[in-house]
N, C-alpha and C positions, 0 to 999 in steps of 0.2 A: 984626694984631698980637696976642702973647699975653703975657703979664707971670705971672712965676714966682716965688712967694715960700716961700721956707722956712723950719722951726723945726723945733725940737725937740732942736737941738745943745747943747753943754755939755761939763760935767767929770766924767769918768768913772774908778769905778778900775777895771783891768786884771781881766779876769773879768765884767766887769756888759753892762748893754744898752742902747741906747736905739732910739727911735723918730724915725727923722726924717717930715717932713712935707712935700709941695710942692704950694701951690694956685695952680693954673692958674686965668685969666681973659685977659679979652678978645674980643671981637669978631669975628675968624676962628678963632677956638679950635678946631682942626681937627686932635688929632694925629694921627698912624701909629704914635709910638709915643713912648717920655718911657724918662730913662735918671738914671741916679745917675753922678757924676763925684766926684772928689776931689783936692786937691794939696797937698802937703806943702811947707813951706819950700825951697827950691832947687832944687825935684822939678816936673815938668814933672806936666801935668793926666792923672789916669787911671783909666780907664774903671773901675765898680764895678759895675753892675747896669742892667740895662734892661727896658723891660716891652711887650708888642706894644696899642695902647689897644683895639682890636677883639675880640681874640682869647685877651688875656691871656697868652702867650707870654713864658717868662722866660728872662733870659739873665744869665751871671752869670760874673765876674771869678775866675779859680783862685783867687788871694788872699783871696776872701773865701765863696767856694763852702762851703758847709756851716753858714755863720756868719751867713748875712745871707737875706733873702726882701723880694723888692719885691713890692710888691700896689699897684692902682688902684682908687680909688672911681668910676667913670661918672658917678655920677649927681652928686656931691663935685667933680669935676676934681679930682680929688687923688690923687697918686701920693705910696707910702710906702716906711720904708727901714724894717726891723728888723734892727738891729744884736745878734745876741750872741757873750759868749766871746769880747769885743772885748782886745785887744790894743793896747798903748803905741802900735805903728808902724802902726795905724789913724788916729793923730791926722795930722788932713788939716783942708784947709778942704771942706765939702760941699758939692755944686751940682749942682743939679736942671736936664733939659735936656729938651728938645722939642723933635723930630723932625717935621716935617711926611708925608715922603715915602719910600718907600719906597726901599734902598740896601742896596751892598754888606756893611753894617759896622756893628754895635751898638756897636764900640769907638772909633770914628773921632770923635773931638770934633767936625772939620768936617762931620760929617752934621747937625748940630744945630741949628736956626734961632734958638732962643730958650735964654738962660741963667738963671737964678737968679741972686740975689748973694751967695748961699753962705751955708753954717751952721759954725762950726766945732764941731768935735770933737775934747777934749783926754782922751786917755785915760794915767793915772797909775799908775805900775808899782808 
């Protein structure tokens, strides 16, 4: 089992940045690799960023490519979100995700074993 807690969300205006945060625990804490999600009022959940935990490998959403860098602590279990240059239609709920195994797809929610319960981020035009 591994349990995923995030922060670091809030209210933003249009231009500014934040930092999100997800600390991993638990007992088979084993990942392949940990991914940023997001979803929007009516909006189905969508992929933002992902990070490889071995190898540091990053992989990153066109929507938010230029604008965002995920980085891992090892030694922390912590996987992070740097948001800038954020924009109104970033605001989403945030969720932090852990992948155990190795797959076709960084964007595939169902690759994901373990969820977070999310951070929102409300950014203000």
């Amino acid at each position: 089992q591994a349990q995923l807690v995030e922060s670091g969300g809030g209210l933003v205006q249009a231009g500014g940045s934040l930092r999100l945060s997800c600390a991993a625990s638990g007992s088979t804490f084993s990942p392949y690799g940990m991914a940023w999600f997001r979803q929007a009022p009516g909006r189905e959940r969508e992929f933002v960023a992902a990070i490889s935990w071995s190898l540091g490998t990053t992989y990153y959403a066109n929507s938010v490519k230029g604008r965002c860098t995920i980085s891992r602590d090892n030694a922390k279990n912590t996987v992070y979100l740097h948001m800038n240059s954020l924009k109104p239609e970033d605001t989403a709920v945030y969720y932090c995700a852990l992948t155990r195994y190795f797959g076709p797809s960084w964007s595939l929610p169902a690759r994901y074993d373990y969820w977070g319960q999310g951070t929102q981020i409300t950014v203000s035009s």
